[in-house]
BALOBA-1460 file (C-alpha; in Angstrom, 3 decimals):
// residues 259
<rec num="1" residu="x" x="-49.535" y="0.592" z="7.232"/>
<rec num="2" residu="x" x="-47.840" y="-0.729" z="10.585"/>
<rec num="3" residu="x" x="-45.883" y="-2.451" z="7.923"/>
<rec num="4" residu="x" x="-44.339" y="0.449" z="6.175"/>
<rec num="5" residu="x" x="-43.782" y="2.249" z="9.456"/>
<rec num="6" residu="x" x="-41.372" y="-0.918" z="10.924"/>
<rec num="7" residu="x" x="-39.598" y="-1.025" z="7.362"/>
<rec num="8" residu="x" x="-39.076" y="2.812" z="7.810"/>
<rec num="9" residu="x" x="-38.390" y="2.530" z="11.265"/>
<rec num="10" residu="x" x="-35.738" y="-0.058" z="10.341"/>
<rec num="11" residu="x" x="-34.309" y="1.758" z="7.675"/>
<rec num="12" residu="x" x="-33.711" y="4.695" z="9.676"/>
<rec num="13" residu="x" x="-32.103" y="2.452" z="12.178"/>
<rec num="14" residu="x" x="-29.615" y="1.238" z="9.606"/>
<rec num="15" residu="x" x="-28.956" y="4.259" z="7.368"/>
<rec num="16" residu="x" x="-27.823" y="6.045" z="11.576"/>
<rec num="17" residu="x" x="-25.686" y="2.642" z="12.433"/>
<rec num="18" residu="x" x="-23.902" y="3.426" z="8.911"/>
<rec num="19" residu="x" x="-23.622" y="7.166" z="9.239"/>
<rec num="20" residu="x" x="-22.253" y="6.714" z="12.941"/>
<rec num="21" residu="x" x="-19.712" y="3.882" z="11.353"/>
<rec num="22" residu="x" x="-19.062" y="6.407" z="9.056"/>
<rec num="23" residu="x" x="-18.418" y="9.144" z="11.183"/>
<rec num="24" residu="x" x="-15.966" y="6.665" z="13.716"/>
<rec num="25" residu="x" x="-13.784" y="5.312" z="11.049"/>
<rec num="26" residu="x" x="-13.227" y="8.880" z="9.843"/>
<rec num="27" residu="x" x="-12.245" y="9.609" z="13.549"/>
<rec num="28" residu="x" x="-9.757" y="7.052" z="13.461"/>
<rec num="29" residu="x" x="-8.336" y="7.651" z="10.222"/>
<rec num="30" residu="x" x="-7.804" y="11.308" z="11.168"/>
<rec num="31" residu="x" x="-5.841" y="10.297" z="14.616"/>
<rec num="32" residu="x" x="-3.816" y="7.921" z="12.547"/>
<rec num="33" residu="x" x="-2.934" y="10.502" z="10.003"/>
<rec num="34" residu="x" x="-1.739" y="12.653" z="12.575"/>
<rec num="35" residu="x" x="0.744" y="9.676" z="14.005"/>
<rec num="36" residu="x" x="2.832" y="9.402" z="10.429"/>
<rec num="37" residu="x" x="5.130" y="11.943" z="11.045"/>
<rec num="38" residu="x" x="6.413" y="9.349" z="14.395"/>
<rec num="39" residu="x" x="6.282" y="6.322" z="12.387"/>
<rec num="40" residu="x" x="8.644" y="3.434" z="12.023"/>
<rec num="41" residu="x" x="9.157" y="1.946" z="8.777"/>
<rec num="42" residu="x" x="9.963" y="-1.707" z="10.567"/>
<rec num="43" residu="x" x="6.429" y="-2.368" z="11.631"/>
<rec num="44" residu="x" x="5.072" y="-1.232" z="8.481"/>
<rec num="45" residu="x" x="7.185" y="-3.534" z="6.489"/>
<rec num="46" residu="x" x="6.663" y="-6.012" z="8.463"/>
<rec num="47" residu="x" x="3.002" y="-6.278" z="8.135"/>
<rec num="48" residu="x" x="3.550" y="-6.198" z="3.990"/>
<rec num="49" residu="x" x="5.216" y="-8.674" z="3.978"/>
<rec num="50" residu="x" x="3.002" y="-10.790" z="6.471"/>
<rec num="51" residu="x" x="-0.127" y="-9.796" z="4.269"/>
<rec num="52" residu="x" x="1.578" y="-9.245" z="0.667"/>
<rec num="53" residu="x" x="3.183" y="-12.560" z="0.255"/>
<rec num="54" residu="x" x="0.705" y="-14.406" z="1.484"/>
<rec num="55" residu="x" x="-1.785" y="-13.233" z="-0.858"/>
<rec num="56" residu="x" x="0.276" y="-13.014" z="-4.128"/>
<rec num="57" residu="x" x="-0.737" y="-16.605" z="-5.177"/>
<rec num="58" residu="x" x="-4.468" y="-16.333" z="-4.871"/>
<rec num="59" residu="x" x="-4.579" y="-12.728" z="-6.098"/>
<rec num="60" residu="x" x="-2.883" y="-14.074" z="-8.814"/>
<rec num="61" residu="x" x="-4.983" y="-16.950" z="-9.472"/>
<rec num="62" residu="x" x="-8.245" y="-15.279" z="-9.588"/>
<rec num="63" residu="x" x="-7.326" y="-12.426" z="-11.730"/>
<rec num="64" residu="x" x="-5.734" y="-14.748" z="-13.649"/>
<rec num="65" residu="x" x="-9.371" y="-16.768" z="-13.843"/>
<rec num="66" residu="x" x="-11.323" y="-13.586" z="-14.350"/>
<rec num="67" residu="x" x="-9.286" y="-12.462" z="-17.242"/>
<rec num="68" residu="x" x="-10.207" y="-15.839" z="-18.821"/>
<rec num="69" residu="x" x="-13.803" y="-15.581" z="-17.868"/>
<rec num="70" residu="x" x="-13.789" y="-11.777" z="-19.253"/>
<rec num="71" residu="x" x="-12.257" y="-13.372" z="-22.509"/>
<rec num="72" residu="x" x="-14.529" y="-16.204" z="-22.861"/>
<rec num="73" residu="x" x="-17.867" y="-14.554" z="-22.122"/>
<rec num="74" residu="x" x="-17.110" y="-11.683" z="-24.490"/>
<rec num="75" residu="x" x="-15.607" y="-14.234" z="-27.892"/>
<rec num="76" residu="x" x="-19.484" y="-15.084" z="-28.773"/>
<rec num="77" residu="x" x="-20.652" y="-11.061" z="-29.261"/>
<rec num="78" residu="x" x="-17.263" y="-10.174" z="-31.087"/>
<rec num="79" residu="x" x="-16.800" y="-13.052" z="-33.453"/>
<rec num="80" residu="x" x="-20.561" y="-12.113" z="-34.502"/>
<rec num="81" residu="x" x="-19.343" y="-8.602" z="-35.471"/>
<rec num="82" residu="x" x="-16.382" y="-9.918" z="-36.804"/>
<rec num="83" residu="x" x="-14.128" y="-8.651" z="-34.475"/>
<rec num="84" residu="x" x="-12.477" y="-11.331" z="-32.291"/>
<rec num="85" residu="x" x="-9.429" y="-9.376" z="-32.052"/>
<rec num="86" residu="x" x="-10.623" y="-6.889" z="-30.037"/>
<rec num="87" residu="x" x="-10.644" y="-9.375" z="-27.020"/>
<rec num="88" residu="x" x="-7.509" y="-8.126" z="-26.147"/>
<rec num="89" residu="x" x="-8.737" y="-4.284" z="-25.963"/>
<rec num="90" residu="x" x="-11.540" y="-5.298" z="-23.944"/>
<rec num="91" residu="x" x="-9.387" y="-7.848" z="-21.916"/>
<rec num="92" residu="x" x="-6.472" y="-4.944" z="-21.180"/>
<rec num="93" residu="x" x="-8.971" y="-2.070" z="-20.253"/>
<rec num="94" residu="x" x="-11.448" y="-3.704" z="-18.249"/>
<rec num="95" residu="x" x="-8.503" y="-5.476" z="-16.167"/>
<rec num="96" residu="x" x="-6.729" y="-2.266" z="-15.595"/>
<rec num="97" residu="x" x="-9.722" y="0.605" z="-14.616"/>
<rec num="98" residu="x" x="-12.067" y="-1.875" z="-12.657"/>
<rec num="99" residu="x" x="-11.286" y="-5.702" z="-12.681"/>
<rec num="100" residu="x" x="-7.837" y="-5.834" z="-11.153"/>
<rec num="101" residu="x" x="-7.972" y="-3.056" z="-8.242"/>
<rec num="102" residu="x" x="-11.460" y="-4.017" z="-7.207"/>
<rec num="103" residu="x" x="-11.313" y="-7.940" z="-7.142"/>
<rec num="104" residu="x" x="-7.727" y="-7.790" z="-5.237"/>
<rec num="105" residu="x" x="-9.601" y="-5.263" z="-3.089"/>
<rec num="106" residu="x" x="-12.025" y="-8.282" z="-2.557"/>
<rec num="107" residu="x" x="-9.075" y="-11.155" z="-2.152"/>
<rec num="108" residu="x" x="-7.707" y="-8.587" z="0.845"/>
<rec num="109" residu="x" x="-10.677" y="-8.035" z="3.005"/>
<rec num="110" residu="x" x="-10.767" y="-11.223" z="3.106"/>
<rec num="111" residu="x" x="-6.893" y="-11.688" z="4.411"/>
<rec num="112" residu="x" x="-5.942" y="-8.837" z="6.022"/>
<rec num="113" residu="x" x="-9.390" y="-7.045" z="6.840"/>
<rec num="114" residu="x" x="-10.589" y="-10.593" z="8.389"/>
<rec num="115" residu="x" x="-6.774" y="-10.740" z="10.231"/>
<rec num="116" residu="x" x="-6.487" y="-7.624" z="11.609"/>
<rec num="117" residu="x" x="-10.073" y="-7.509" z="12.943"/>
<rec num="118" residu="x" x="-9.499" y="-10.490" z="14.615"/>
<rec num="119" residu="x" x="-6.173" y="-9.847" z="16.162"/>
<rec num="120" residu="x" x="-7.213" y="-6.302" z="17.667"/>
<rec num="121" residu="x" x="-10.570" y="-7.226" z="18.819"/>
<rec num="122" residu="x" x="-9.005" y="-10.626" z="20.790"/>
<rec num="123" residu="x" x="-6.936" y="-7.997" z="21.679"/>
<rec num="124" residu="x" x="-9.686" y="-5.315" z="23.021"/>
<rec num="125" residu="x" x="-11.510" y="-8.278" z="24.814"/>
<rec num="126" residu="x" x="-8.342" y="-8.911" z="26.549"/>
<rec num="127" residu="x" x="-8.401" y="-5.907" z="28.096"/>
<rec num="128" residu="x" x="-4.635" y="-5.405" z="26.240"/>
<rec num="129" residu="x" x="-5.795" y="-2.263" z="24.814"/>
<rec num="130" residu="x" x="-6.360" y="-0.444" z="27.974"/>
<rec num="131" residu="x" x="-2.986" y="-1.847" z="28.949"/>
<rec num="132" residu="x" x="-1.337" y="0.124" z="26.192"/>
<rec num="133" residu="x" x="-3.566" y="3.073" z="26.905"/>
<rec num="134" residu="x" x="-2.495" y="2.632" z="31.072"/>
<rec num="135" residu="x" x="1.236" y="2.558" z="29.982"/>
<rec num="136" residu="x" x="1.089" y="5.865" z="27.593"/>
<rec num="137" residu="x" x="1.331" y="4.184" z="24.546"/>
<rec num="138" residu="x" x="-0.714" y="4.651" z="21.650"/>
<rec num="139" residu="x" x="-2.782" y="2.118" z="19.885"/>
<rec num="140" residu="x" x="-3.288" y="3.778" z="16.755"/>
<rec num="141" residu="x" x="0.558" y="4.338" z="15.942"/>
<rec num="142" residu="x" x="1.931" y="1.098" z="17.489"/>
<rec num="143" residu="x" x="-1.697" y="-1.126" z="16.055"/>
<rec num="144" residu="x" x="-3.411" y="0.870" z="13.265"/>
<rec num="145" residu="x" x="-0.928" y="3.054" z="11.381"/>
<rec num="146" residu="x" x="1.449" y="-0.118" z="10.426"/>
<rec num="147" residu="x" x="-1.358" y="-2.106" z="9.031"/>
<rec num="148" residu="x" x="-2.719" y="0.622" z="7.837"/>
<rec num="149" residu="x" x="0.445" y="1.789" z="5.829"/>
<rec num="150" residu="x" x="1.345" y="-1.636" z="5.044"/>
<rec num="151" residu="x" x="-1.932" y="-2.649" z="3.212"/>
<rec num="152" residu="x" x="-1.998" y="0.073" z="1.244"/>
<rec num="153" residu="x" x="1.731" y="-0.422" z="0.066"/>
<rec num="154" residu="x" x="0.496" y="-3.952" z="-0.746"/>
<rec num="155" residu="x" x="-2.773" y="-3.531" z="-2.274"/>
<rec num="156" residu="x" x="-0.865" y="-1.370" z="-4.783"/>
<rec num="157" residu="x" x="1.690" y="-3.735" z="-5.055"/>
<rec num="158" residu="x" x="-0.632" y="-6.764" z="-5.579"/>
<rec num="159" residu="x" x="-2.958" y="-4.626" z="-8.108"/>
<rec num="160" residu="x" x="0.211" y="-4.672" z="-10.629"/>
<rec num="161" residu="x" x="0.237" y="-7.786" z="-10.385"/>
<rec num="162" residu="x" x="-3.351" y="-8.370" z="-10.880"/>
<rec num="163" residu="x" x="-2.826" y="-6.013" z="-13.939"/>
<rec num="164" residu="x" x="-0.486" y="-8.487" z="-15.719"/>
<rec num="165" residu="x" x="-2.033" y="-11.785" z="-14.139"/>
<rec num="166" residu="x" x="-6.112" y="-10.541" z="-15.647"/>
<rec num="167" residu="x" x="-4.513" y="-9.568" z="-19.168"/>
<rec num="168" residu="x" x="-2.503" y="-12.998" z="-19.028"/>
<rec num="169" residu="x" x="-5.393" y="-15.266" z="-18.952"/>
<rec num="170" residu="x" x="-6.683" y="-12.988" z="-21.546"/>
<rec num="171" residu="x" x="-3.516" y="-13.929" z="-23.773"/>
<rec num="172" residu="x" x="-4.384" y="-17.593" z="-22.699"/>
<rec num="173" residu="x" x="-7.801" y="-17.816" z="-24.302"/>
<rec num="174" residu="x" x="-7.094" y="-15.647" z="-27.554"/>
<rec num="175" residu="x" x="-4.426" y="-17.253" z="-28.472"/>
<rec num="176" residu="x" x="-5.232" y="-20.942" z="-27.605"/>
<rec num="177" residu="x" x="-8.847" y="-20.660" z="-27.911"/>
<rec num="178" residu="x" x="-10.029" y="-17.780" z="-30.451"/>
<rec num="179" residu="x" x="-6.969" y="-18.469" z="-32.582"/>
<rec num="180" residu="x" x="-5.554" y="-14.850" z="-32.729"/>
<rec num="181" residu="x" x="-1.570" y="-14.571" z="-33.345"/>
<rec num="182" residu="x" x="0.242" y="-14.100" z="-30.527"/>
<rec num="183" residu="x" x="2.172" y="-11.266" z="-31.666"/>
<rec num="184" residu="x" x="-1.167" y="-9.150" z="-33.010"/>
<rec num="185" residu="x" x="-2.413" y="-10.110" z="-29.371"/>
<rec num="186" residu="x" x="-0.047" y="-8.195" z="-27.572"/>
<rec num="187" residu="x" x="0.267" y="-5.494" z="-30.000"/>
<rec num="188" residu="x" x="-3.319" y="-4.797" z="-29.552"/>
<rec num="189" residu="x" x="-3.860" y="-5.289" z="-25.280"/>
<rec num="190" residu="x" x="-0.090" y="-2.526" z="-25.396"/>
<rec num="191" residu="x" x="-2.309" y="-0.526" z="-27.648"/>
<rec num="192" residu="x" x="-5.206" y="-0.616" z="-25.550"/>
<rec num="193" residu="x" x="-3.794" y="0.437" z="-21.962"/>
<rec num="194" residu="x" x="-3.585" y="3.775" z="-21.904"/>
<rec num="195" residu="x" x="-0.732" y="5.351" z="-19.748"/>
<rec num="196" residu="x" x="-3.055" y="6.893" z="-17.049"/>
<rec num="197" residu="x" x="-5.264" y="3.664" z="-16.259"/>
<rec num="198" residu="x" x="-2.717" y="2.335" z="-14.371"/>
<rec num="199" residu="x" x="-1.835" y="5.098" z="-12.648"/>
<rec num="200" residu="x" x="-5.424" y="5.308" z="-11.314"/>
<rec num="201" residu="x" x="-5.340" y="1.709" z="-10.700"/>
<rec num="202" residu="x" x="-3.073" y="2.234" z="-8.034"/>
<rec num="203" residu="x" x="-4.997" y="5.230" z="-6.919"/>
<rec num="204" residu="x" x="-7.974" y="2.690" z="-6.590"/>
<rec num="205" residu="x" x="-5.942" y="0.117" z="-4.675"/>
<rec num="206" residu="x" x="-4.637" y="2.440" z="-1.752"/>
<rec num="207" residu="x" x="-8.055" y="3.525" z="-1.479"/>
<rec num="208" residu="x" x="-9.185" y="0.209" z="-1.178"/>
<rec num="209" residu="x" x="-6.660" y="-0.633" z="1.142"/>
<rec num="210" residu="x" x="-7.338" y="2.216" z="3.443"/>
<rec num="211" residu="x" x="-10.974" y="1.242" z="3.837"/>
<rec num="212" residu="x" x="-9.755" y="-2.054" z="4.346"/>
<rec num="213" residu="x" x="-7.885" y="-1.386" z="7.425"/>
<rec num="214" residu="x" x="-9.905" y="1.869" z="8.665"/>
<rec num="215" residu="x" x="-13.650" y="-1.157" z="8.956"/>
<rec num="216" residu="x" x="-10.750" y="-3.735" z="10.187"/>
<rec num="217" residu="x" x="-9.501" y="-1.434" z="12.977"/>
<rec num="218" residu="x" x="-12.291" y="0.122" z="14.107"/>
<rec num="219" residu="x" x="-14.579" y="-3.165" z="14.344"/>
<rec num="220" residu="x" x="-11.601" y="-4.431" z="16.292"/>
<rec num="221" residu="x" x="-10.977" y="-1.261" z="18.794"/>
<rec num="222" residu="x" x="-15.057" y="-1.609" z="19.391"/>
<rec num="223" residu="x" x="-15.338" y="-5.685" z="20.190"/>
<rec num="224" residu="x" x="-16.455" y="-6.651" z="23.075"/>
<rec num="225" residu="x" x="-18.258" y="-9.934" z="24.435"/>
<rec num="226" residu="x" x="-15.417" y="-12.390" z="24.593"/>
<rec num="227" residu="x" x="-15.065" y="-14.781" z="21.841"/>
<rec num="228" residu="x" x="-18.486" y="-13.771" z="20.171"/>
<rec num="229" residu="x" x="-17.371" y="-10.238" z="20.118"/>
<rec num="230" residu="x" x="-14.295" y="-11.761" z="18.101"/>
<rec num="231" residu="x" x="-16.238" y="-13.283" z="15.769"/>
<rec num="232" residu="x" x="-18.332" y="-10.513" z="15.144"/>
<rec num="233" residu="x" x="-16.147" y="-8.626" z="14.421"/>
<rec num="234" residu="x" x="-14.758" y="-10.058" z="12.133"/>
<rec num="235" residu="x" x="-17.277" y="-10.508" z="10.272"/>
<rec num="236" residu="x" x="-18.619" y="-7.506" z="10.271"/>
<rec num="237" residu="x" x="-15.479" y="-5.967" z="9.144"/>
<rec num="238" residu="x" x="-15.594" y="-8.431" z="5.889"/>
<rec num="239" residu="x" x="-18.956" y="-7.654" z="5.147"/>
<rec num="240" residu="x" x="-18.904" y="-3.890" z="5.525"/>
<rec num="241" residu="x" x="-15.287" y="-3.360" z="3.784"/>
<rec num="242" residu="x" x="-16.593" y="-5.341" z="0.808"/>
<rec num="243" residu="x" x="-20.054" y="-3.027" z="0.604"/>
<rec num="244" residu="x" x="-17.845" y="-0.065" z="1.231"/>
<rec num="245" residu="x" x="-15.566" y="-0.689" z="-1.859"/>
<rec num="246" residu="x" x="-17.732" y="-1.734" z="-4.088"/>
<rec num="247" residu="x" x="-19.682" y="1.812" z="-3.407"/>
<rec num="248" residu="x" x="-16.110" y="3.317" z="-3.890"/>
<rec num="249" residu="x" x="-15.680" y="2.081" z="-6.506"/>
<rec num="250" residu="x" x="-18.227" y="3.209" z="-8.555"/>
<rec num="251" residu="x" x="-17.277" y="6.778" z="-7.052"/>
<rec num="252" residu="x" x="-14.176" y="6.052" z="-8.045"/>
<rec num="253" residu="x" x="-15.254" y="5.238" z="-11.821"/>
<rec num="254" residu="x" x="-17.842" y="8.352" z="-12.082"/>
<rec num="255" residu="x" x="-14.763" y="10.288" z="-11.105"/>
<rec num="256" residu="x" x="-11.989" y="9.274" z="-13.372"/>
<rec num="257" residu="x" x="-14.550" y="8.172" z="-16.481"/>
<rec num="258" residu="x" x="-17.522" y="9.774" z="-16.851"/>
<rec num="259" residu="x" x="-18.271" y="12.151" z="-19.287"/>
């Protein structure tokens, strides 16, 4: 009995930490909504291009691997039923609804979520925050918004890529390992993408990218503790942005797919 009542207790504990998170990050993302209309687009280019280049070669690389995978692990069911070809439906649908938003999603917390809570907690521990505060100047416009705009931009960006990269490495294994033309290939996976599943792709990936920066920002703004508080941090804001979009996610496909 004293059992149940601690993993209650501790329950309780957690589901109020994540409703308070919850409640803070909207909080910030309301004050930074109300900062667009005095943004510069210089900051907010400059942090796509700091976080989008960097990650084009390993977002491409894994999608690239998971279209593969996807191919391989579905070859054994379909040339059973005779229908091998389909790979490339399978390949071209999954990649574009869920594979290629959600796994860049997971490539960027680690990048710029891990990044940006590091930068602005070192810089809430260094009392640098409550400099800009002191000297009238926002944090939110001139720390949050530009990430925050700039990941975004870049996670929608990077999910087109993705898009091309997943149903690539599909390409790669039906063609050089299930032996279907290359031509009936790619008139099947242009057959198979519908034109709205990319739009909501995209939808997906600035989603992603806002919860991204919205944990990121507001486990930085909070750190304290010196270096520890840094670290974290940091962590925290990985682990939470990943839980976070994987729960979206599946919001995300009740929403647009269920029937």
């Amino acid at each position: 009995m004293e059992f149940v009542v601690r993993f209650l207790g501790a329950l309780g504990r957690t589901g109020a930490n994540w409703a308070e998170e919850f409640g803070q990050m909207g909080i910030l993302v309301r004050n930074t909504v109300r900062t667009v209309p005095r943004m510069r687009p210089e900051p907010v280019a400059i942090q796509m291009i700091r976080f989008g280049i960097r990650a084009i070669p390993i977002v491409s690389l894994i999608n690239f691997f998971v279209g593969m995978i996807l191919a391989v692990s579905m070859s054994e069911m379909l040339i059973s039923f005779n229908a091998v070809d389909q790979t490339a439906n399978i390949v071209a649908v999954a990649t574009t609804r869920e594979l290629a938003p959600l796994m860049t999603g997971l490539v960027m917390c680690g990048i710029a979520g891990a990044a940006i809570a590091a930068e602005i907690a070192t810089m809430s521990v260094n009392e640098e925050i409550l400099a800009l505060e002191a000297g009238a100047l926002s944090p939110i416009r001139f720390l949050v918004l530009p990430r925050m705009l700039g990941v975004m931009a870049v996670m929608m960006c990077l999910t087109l890529i993705a898009d091309v990269m997943g149903m690539f490495g599909g390409y790669i294994v039906g063609v050089f390992m299930l032996d279907i033309s290359p031509l009936h290939y790619i008139q099947i996976n242009n057959a198979s993408v519908r034109w709205p599943d990319i739009p909501k792709g995209l939808v997906k990936a600035a989603a992603f990218g806002l919860i991204i920066t919205a944990v990121a920002c507001r486990q930085g703004l909070s750190a304290s503790g010196g270096a520890l508080g840094v670290g974290r941090a940091t962590t925290t804001a990985v682990v939470r942005s990943k839980v976070i979009i994987i729960a979206a996610d599946l919001a995300f496909a009740i929403l647009f797919y269920w029937r």
